[in-house]
C-alpha beads as a LAMMPS data file, in Angstrom:
LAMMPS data file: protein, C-alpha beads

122 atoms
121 bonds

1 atom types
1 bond types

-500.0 500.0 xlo xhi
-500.0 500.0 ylo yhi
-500.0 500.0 zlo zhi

Masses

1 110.0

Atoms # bond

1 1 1 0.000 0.000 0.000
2 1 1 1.798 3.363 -1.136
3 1 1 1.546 6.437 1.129
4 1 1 1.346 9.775 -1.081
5 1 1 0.198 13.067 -0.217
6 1 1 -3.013 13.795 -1.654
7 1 1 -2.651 17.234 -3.263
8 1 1 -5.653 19.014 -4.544
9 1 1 -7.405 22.560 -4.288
10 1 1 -9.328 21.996 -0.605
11 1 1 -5.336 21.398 0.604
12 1 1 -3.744 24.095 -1.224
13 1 1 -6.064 26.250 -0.570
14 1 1 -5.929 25.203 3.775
15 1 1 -1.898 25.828 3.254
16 1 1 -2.543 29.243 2.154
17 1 1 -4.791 29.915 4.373
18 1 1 -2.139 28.610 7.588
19 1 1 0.633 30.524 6.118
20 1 1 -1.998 33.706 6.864
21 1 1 -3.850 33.392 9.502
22 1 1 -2.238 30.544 11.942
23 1 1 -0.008 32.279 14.346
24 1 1 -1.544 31.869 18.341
25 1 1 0.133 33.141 21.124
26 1 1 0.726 30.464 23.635
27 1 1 -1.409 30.968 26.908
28 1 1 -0.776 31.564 30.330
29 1 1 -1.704 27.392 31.372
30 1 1 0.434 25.726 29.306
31 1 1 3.686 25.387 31.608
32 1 1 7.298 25.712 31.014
33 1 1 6.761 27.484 27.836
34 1 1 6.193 31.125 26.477
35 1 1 5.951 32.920 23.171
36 1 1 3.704 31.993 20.137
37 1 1 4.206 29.657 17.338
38 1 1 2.652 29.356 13.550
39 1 1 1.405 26.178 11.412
40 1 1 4.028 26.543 8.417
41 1 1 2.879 23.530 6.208
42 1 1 0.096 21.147 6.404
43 1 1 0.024 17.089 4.405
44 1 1 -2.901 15.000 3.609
45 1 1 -2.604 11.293 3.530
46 1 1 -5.275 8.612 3.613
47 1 1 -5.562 8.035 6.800
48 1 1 -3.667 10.766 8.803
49 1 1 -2.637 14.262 8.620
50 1 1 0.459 16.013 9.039
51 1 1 1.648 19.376 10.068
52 1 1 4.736 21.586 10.783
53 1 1 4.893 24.241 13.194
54 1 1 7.403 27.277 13.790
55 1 1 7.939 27.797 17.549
56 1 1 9.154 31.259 18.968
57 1 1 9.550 31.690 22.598
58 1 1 11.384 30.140 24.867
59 1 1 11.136 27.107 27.127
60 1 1 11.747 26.739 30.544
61 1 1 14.170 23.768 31.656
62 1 1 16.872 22.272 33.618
63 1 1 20.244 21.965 31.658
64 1 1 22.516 20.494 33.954
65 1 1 22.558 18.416 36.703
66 1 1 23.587 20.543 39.234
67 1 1 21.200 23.896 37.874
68 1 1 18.463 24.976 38.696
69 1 1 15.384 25.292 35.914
70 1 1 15.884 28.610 33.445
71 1 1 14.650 30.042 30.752
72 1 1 16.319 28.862 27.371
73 1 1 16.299 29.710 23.696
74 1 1 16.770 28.133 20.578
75 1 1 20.958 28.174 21.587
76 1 1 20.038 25.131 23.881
77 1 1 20.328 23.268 20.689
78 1 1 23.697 23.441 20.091
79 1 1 24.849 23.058 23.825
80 1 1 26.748 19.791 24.761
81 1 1 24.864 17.392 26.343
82 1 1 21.324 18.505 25.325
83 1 1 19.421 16.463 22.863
84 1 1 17.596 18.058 20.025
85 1 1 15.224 14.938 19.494
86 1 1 14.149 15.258 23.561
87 1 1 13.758 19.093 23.296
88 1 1 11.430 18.907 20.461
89 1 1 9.168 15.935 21.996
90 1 1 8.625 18.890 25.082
91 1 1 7.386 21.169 22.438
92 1 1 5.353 18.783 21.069
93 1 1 3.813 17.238 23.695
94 1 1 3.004 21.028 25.708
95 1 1 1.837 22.367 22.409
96 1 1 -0.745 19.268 21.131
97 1 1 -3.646 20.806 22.281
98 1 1 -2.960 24.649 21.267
99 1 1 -1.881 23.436 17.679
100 1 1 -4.908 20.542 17.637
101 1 1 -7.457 23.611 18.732
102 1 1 -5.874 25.764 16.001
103 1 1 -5.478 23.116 13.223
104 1 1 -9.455 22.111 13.849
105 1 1 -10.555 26.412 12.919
106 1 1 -8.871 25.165 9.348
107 1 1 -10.563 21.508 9.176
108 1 1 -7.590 19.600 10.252
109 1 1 -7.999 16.853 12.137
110 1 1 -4.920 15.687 14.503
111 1 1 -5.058 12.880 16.818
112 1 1 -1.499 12.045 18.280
113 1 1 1.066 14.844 18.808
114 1 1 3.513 12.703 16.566
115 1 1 1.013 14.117 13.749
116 1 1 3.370 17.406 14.430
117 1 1 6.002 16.528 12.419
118 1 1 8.977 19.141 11.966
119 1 1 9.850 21.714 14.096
120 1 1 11.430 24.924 13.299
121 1 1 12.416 26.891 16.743
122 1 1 12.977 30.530 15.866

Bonds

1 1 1 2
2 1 2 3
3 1 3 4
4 1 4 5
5 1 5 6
6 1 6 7
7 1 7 8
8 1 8 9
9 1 9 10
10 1 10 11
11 1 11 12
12 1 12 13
13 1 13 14
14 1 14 15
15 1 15 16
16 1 16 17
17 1 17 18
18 1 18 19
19 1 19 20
20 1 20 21
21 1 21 22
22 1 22 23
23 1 23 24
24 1 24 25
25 1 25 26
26 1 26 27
27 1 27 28
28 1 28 29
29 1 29 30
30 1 30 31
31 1 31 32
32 1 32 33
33 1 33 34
34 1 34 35
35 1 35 36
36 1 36 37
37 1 37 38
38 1 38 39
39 1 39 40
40 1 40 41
41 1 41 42
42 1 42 43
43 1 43 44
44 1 44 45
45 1 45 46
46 1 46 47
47 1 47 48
48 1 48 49
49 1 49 50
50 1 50 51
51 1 51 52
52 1 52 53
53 1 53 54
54 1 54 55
55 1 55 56
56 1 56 57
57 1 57 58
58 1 58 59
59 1 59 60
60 1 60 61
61 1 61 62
62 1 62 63
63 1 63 64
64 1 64 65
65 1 65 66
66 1 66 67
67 1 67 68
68 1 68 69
69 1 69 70
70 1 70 71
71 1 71 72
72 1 72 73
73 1 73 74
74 1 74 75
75 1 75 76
76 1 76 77
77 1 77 78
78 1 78 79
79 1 79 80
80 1 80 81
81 1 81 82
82 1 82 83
83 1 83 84
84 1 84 85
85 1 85 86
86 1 86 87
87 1 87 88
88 1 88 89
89 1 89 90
90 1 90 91
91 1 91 92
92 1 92 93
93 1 93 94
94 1 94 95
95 1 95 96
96 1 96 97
97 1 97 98
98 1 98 99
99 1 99 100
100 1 100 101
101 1 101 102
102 1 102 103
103 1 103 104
104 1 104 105
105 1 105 106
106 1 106 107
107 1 107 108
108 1 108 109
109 1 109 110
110 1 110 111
111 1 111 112
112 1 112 113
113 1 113 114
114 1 114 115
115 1 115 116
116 1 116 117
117 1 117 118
118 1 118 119
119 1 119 120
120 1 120 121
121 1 121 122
């Protein structure tokens, strides 16, 4: 069974529209994280969809085992000892349900937070 992105004019016309209109502040309740993030791209498949988000703000964690938790930017990437793969689960499992409520106002449907796909911290 291939898996292929089904292009036509309902998706093209969602991508334009997220490109637009898609950028939410993140709210007060969602912990350890502030800033805002956008919905960059959006995929159809048969029997999933797929997004990518653009996240800028910072996140609040402990690098270290002997610090205490602080504020960090995108520069936490390239630090020894931190793992990009772990940093962006965090993202994506605090921001599921902002980026689900936001993806549903545009008819997308996401049911796991691995339906966020890529990541782009700004």
């Amino acid at each position: 069974m291939a898996r292929y992105v089904i292009k036509n004019d309902e998706t093209k016309s969602i991508n334009k529209a997220l490109k637009k209109f898609s950028r939410v502040e993140i709210p007060d309740y969602v912990q350890r994280m502030r800033g805002s993030f956008t919905i960059t791209n959006y995929r159809k498949y048969i029997f999933r969809n797929e997004i990518d988000i653009e996240f800028n703000g910072e996140i609040n964690a402990v690098y270290g085992h002997l610090n205490a938790a602080e504020w960090h930017n995108s520069t936490i990437y390239f630090r020894n000892g931190a793992s990009k793969i772990k940093i962006n689960r965090f993202i994506k499992k605090r921001l599921f349900q902002e980026v689900k409520d936001q993806a549903a106002y545009f008819g997308i449907t996401l049911r796991y937070h691995e339906d966020i796909k890529k990541i782009k911290w700004v």
